[in-house]
N, C-alpha and C positions, 0 to 999 in steps of 0.2 A: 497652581498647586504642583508641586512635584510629583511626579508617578514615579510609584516602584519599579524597582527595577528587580526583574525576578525572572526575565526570560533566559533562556539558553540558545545560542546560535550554533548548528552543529555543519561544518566542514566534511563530506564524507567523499572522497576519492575513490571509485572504484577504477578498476582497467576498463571496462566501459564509458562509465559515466562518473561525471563531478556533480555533486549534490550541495546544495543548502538548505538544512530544514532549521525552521522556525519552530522553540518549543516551550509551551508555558511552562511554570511551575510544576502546574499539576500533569505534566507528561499529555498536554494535548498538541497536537499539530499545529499553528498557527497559519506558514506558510511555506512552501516549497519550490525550490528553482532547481534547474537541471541542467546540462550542457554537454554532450558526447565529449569524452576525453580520447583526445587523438595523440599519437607519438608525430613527429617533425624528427625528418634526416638532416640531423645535423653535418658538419664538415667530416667528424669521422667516427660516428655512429650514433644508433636510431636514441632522440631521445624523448624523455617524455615532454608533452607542453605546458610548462613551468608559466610560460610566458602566456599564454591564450587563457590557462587556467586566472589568472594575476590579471588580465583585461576582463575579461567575464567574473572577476569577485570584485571590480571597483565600479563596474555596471552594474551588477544585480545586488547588492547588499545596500545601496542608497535608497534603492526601491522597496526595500521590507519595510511591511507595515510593523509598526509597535517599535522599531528600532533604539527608539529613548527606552527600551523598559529593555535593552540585553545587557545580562549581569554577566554571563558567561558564554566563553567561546571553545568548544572543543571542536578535536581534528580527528577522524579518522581517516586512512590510506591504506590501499592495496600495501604487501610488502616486498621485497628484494628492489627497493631503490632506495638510493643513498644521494646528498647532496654534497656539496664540499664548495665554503664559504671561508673569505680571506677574515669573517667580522662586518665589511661591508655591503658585501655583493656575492653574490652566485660567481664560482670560479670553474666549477666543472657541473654542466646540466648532468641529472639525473638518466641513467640509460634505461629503455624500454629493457625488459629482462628478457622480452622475445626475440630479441636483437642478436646474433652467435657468428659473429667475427673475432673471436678467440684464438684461431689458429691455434699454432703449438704453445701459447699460454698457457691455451685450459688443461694440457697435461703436466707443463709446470708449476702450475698454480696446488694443482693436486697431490704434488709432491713433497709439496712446503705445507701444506694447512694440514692443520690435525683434523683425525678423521671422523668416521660415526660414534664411536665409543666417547669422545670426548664431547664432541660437540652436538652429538642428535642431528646431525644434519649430511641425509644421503650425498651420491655426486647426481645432480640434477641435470638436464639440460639447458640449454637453451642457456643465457644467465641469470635463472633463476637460484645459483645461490652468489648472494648479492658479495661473499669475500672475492669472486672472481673478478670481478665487476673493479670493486677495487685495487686489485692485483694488477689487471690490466692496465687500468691508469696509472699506477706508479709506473708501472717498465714503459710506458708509450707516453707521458704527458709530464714529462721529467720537469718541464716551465712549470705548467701550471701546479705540478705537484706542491714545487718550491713555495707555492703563495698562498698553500691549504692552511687555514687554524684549525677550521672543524671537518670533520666528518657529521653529516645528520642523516640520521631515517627522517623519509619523507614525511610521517605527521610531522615530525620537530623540524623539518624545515618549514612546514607553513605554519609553527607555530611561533617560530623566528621571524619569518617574512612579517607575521602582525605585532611582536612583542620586541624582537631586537635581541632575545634573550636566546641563548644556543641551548640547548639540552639533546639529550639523546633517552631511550628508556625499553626496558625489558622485552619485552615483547614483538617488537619489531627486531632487535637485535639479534633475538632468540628464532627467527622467523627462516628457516632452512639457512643461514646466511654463511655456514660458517665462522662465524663471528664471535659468539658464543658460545660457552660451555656451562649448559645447564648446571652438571654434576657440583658445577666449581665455583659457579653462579657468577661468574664474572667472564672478562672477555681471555678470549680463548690464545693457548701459547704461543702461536702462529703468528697474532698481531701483535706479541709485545717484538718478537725479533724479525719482524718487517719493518719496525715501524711504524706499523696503523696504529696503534694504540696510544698513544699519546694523542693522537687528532680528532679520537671519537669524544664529543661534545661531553660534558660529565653527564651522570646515570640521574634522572632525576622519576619520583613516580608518573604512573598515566594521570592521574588525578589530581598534581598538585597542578597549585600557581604560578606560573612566570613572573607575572607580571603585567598592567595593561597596556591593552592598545597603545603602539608609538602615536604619542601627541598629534602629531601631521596627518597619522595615517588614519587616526577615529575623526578627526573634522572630515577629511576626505569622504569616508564613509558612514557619516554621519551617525556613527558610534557612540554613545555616552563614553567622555573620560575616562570613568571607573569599570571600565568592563573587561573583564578579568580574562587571559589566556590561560590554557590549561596545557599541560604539558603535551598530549595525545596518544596516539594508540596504533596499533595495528589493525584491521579491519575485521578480521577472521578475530581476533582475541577480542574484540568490543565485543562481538555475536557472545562470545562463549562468557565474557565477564556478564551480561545480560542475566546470564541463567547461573552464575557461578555459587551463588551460594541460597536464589530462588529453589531449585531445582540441583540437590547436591551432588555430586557424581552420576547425573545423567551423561551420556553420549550424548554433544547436540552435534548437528548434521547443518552446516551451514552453506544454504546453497544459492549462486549466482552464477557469475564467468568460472568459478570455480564450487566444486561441492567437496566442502571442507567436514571431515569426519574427527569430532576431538573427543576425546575418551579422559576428563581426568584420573587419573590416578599411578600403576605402576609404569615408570617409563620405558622400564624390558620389554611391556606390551609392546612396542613399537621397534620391529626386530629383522623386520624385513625390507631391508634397503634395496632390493631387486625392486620391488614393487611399487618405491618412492616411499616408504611411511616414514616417519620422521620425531621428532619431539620439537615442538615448539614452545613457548614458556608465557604462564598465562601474568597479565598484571601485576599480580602477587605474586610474581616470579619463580610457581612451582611448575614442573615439568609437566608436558602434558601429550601423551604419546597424541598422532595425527597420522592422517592417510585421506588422500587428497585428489581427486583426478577434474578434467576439465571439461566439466557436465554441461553448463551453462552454454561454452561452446560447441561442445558434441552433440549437444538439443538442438542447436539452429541446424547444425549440420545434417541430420537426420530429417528433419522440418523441412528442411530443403525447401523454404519459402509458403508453404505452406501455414493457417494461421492454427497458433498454440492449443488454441480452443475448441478444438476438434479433438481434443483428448478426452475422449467421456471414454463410459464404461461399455457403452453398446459396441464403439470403435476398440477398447480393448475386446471383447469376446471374436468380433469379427477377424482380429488378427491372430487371434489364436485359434483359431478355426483355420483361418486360409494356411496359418502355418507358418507366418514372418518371424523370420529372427537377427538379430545385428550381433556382429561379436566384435569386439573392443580393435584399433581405436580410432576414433577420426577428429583425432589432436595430438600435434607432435609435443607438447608441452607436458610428459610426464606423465606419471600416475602409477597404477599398478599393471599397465600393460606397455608399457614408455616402448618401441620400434614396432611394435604391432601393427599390420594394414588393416583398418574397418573395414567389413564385408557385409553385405544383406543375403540371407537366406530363402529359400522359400520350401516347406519339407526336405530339410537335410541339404539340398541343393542351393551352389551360388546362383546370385544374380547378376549378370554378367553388364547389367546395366547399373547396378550398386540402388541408391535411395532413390533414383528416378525411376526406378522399376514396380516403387510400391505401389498401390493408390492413392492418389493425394490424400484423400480425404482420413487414411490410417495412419498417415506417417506421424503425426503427431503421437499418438498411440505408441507405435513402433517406437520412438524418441525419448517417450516415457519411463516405457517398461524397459529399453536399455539403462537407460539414468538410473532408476530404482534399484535393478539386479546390480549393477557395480557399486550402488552405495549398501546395499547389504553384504555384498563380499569386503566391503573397506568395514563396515561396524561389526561383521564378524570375524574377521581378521585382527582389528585390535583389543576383541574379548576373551577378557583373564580369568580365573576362577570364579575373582572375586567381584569383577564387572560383567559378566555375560547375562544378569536377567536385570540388570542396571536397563535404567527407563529412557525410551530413547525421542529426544526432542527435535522437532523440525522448524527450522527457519527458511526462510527466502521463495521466491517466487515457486518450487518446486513444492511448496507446504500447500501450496492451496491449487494442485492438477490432481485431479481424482483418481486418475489413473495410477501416478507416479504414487499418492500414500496406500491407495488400495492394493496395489504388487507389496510393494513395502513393507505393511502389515503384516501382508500373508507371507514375503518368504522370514520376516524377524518373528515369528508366531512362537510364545512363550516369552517375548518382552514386551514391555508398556510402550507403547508409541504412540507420543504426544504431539500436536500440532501447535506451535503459537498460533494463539490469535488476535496477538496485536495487530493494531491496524498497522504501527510503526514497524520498521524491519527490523531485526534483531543487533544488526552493528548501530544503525541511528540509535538504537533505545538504550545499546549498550554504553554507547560514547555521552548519551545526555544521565546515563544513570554514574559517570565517572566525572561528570560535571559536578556530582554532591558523593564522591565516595567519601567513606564507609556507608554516609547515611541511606542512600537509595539503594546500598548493596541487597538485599533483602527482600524486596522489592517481588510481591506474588501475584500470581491470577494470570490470566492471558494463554490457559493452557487448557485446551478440549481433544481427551483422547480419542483416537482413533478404533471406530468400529472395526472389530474383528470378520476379516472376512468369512463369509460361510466356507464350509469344508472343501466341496466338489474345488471351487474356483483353486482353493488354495493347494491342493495336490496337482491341478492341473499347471498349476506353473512351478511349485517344485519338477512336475516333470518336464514340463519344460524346458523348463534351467537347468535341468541335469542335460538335456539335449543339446542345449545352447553350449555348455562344457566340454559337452567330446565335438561338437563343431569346430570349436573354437583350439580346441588340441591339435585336431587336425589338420586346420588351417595353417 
């Protein structure tokens, strides 16, 4: 007898980790594979592993149970990477964005692209905005240039690698890259008189059809025939598509290697390019101010190897008692405090030994309540009139540390602050609910708001954090 075929196979690329999750129908889990995603030095700079990714998806996808029942295949990805394909083949690997051998580019680059007014997209470091990225290869790869057809954001390259089918789509485009011009909704003036623009793949949705799996490459991986690719997505806009019209003009907080702050609505709110805040452009291709810093990594940094789980609330009172504090930043990747040196405190006073000076058993704690206080200056930083008691929803591993929602709470006190409680994360649920958009758009429940903390606690880290502010001026 034939079985249905009703599953969803979801590709998800983080700057960590590469994922595969198995998903029925009904939005359950099925199965899950994982594999550290590493950058590789190439010949003349860092790139991502296209190639380690592509032997780990023809090893682990013949091993999924249910494999005869996958109807659909979607992708999400990290964003500021771009691929460039002759049609046949990879002609230029995709660059780590943490990678900054730009030299005197990056102030030429800057000179030619249009700027934040146009395009929502601050000057970044590192290359995380992905026009430089490509600036740089045309003036240095003048060969390979000559042999580009497409330009692809990385979902629609590995929705190419399985379909054969080039496209390009909103959200990645729109993703700090330069690239873009929200206002304009199409690509930005810079890339018609360079040149890029003709080579960027056409615009097609996150949720439509390619086309299926290349014939050779569904036997290989022992795919059904008919199993559908979908265009794909940016990973931070999956999260936000999740909630986009569950949860209407909420602020959700997407948090990982990055804690990603997206506020839909007026895109003025996002006005502060000192600070990194940015517009990024959600699916449905409306503007969506953003502010952004890198939590995920300034958590381990602070952690300092110590384990996560040590974050309870008895370990928060204890540090606020001895008196620890961290002030912004310990990642050179941007945010609202971007050239900042992180410092640890103790009563007013530096620690001359930094996060190895705390006691192991707080720094998780410590780790927390940093995280927390910088994501409530990014959700109140990009509150408007009309969004400041807008309800504010939490994803990713940072949702479920007691410490980090219980600061949280207390310093957003007079907003709704909601937890998902999916067991899925918010970009997989996002990317399998784009596997049936419109129809899964809508899609409710998974959401348990957060206890208000009692009073005492909550003035005690307002003052805190007023403390931590002239530290931190000081500094």
């Amino acid at each position: 007898m034939k079985r249905n075929l009703s599953h969803t196979l979801i590709l998800d690329i983080g700057k960590t980790n590469a994922k595969l999750l198995l998903i029925s129908e009904a939005g359950e889990v099925l199965a899950r594979k994982a594999q550290a995603n590493e950058a590789v030095m190439g010949p003349d700079y860092l790139e991502l592993g296209t190639r380690e990714i592509e032997a780990w998806l023809l090893r682990s996808i013949p091993a999924l149970p249910e494999r005869e029942r996958i109807a659909h295949l979607q992708i999400s990805t990290h964003g500021a990477a771009f691929c460039a394909i002759d049609g046949e083949r990879l002609v230029l690997a995709p660059m780590d964005y943490e990678w900054d051998g730009y030299g005197a580019y990056r102030t030429a680059f800057h000179r030619v692209a249009d700027g934040f007014k146009a395009t929502g997209s601050p000057v970044l470091p590192l290359g995380l905005n992905a026009g430089l990225q490509l600036y740089w290869l045309q003036q240095t790869q003048p060969a390979a240039w000559q042999r580009i057809r497409h330009w692809l954001p990385y979902p629609q390259f590995w929705a190419w690698w399985f379909s054969g089918v080039a496209a390009s789509e909103v959200s990645s485009l729109g993703c700090h890259s330069h690239l873009w011009s929200p206002a304009a909704q199409g690509l930005a003036a810079w890339t018609r008189k360079a040149g890029i623009a003709p080579l960027i793949a056409p615009l097609r949705k996150a949720w439509e059809v390619l086309g299926p799996v290349k014939p050779n490459l569904a036997a290989r991986l022992q795919l059904p025939a008919t199993c559908q690719v979908h265009v794909g997505v940016h990973d931070s806009n999956a999260c936000l598509a999740r909630h986009l019209h569950a949860a209407p003009q909420s602020t959700v907080v997407s948090t990982g290697t990055w804690c990603v702050v997206m506020a839909p609505g007026d895109a003025e709110s996002a006005h502060n390019t000192c600070r990194g805040e940015l517009v990024n452009v959600s699916v449905e291709g409306a503007s969506v101010p953003t502010a952004r810093f890198m939590g995920g990594r300034e958590f381990a940094v602070l952690c300092a190897g110590t384990d996560p789980g040590l974050a309870t609330l008895a370990a928060l009172d204890e540090l606020v008692e001895q008196g620890w504090a961290a002030t912004p930043c310990f990642s050179d990747a941007g945010g609202p405090y971007q050239g900042k040196l992180g410092r640890v405190w103790q009563h007013g006073q530096p620690v001359a030994q930094g996060v190895v000076g705390v006691p192991a058993h707080l720094r998780p704690a410590l780790a927390s309540l940093y995280c927390a206080e910088i994501t409530a200056e990014l959700v109140e930083s990009l509150a408007t009139s009309e969004t400041a008691l807008a309800p504010v929803v939490l994803e990713g591993p940072l949702a479920s540390n007691v410490v980090y929602t219980t600061v949280l709470s207390a310093l957003l006190a007079g907003r709704r602050v909601l937890r998902s409680t999916d067991a899925l994360e918010g970009t997989a649920r996002g990317a399998w609910m784009l596997a049936d958009w419109p129809a899964r758009a809508r899609l409710s429940g998974w959401y348990e708001p957060l206890s208000v903390v009692e009073h005492g606690l909550r003035d005690r880290l307002q003052f805190d954090r007023s403390n931590r502010t002239a530290l931190h001026t000081s500094a």
